[in-house]
N, C-alpha and C positions, 0 to 999 in steps of 0.2 A: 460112388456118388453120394452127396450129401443127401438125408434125407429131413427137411422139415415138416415136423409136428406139431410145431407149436403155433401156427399160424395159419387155419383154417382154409385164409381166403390165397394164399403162397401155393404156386404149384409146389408138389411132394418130391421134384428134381430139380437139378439144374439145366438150365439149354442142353440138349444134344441138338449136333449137329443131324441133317437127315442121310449128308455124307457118311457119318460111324455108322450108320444103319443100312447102308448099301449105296442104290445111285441116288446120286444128287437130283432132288426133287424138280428143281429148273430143266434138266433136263426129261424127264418125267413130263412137266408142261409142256416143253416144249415139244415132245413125239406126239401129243394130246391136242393144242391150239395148232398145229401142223395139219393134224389130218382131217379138223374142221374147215382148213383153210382149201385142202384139197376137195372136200365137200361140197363148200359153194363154187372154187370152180371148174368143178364138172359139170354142177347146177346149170350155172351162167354159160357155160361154153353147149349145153346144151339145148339150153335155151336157144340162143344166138342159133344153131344149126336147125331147129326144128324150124324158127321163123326167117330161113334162109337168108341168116344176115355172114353166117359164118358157114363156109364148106368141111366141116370137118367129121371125120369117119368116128361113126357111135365107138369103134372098137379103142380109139384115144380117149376116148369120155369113161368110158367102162373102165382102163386103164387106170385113170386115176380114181376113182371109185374103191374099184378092188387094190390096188396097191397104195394109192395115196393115203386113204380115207383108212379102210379097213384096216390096212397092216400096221400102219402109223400109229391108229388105238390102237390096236392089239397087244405092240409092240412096249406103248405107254402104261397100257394098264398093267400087263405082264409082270413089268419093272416095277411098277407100284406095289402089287399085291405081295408077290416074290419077296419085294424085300424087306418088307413091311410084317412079313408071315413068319418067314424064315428067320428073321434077325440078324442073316448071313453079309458077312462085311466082304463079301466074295466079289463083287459086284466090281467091274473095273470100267471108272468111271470114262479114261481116255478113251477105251475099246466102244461106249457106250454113243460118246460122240461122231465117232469112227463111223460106226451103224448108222447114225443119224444122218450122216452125210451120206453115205455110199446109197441109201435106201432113199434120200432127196434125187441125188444125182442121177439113182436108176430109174425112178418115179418119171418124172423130167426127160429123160433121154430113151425110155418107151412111152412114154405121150407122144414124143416128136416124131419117132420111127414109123410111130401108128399113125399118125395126125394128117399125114398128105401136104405136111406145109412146106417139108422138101421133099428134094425130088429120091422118087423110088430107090435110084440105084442108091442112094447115100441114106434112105431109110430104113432099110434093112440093118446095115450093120450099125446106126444109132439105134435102133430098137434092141437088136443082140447085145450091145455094149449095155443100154439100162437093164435087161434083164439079167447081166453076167453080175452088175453092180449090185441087183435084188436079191441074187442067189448070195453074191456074198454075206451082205447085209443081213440075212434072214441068215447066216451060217454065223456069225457072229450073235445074234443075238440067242440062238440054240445053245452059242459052246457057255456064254452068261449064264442062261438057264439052270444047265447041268451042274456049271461050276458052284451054283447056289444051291443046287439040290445036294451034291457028296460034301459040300465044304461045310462043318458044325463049328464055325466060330464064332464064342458066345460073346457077346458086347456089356458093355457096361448097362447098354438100357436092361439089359434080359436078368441081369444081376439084381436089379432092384423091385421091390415090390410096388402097385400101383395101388392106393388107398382111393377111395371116392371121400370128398372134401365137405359134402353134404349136412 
């Protein structure tokens, strides 16, 4: 990468993508503005059930809380930090959106199981089906993890040195 000197107020690089640096940061937002979204609603769907405007079982509300909300950061920030830290271009972004869905899908399909809004016999196994989707989802993003932690492949960013322009 080219480095400029001579011009104070010019970033000291050229664009990097956030893709050469691991996962693509859109998706990073998007496991981030996700699990806010699951935040409010469990808020709202709780709401609605304490003011008996909705019958729905705390144990669906808790659901999305702890799967939506929590894992969805977790899983966002993970991504962020990881890739951000390590500088590991390991990061596979299709497997990334993979997770992202299977961890919606599962999210979504243990609300419903939980929820009481169909009937028992067919809740059971949606609820089994979103948490087999969660197991995976959470397996995929462990095997991401690892794969950033053993793989040392160093990027063009790590190559270059960072000056303050000051």
């Amino acid at each position: 990468m080219a480095h400029n000197s001579g011009n104070p107020n010019s970033n000291s690089h050229t664009y990097t993508s956030r893709r050469s640096l691991g996962v693509d940061s859109t998706l990073v937002l998007r496991f981030i503005a996700t699990s806010f979204a699951y935040l409010l609603a469990g808020l709202v769907f709780f709401l609605f059930a304490m003011l008996g405007i909705m019958n729905l079982e705390r144990d669906a509300i808790f659901v999305l809380w702890l799967f939506g909300f929590v894992a969805m950061i977790i899983f966002g920030l993970s991504y962020m930090f990881s890739s951000g830290l390590s500088r590991s271009s390991a990061f596979m972004n299709s497997t990334v959106k993979k997770e992202y869905v299977l961890l919606n899908i599962g999210v979504i399909a243990f609300f419903l199981g939980f929820s009481g809004a169909i009937p028992v016999i067919y809740g059971k196994p949606v609820a089994l089906f979103g948490l087999i989707a969660i197991m995976v989802s959470v397996s995929l993003h462990l095997m991401n993890l690892v794969l950033v932690a053993t793989t040392r492949k160093t990027t063009n960013v790590e190559k270059q040195t960072f000056q303050d322009n000051y």
